[in-house]
VEXDREN-2710 file (C-alpha; in Angstrom, 1 decimal):
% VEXDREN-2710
k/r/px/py/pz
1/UNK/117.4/27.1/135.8
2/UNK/114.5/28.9/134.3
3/UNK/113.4/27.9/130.3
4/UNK/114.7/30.4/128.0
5/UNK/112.0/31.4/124.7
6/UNK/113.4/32.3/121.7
7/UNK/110.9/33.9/118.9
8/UNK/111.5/35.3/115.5
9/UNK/113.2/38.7/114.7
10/UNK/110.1/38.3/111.9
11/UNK/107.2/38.8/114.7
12/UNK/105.8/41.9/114.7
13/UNK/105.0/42.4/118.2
14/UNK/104.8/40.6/121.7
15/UNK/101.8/39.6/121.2
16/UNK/101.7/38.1/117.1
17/UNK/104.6/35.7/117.9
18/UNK/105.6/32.2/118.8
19/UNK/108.0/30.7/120.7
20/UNK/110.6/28.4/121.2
21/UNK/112.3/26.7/123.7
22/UNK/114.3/23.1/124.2
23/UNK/114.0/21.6/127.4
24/UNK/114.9/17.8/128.3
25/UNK/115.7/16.9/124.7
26/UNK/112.1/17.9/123.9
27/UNK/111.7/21.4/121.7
28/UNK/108.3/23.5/123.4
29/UNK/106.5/25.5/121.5
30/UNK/104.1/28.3/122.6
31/UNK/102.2/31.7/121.3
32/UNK/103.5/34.5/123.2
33/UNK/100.0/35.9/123.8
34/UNK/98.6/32.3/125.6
35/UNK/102.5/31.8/127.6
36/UNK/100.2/28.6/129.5
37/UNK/99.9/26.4/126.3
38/UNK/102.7/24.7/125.4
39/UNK/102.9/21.7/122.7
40/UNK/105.8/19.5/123.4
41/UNK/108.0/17.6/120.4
42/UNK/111.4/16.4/119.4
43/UNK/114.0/18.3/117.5
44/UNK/113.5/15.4/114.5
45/UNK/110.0/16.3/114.0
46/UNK/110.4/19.9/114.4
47/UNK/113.6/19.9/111.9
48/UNK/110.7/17.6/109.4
49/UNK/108.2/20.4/109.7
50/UNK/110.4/23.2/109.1
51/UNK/111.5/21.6/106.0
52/UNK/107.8/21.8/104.8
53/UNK/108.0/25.2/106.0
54/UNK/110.2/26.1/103.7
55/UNK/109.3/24.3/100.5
56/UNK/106.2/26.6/101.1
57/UNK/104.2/23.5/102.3
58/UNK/102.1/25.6/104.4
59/UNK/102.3/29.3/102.3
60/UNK/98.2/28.8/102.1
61/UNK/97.9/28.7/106.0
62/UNK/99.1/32.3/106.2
63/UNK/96.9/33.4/103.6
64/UNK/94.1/36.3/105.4
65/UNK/90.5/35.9/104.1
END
C-alpha cells in the first residue's frame, strides 16, 4: 500500500505546501514542490515541535524580508 500525504487546508497552492505522512511508526515530512526529499522523525518529536509551533516559537521564521 502506497504512502498517503496529508498537507494543510492553510497552503496556498500545490506548490507552497508541506506534507505529511506516517509510515512504520516514523512521521515523513516533505515540500510538495521537491516530492524526493523526505526528513524522517517520530510522532514524540513532531508533537514537541508543534507545541513550539504554537506558542509562536518560530512566528520570526515566516517573517518575508
Amino acid at each position: 500500500m502506497g504512502i498517503t500525504w496529508r498537507k494543510s487546508s492553510f497552503s496556498t497552492d500545490s506548490t507552497n505546501c508541506l506534507e505529511l505522512a506516517s509510515q512504520d511508526g516514523q512521521i515523513l515530512l516533505r515540500e510538495s514542490d521537491e516530492p524526493g526529499v523526505v526528513v524522517r522523525t517520530t510522532p514524540e518529536k513532531l508533537a514537541a515541535f508543534l507545541l513550539g509551533v504554537r506558542a509562536g516559537e518560530f512566528d520570526d521564521l515566516t517573517q518575508r524580508r
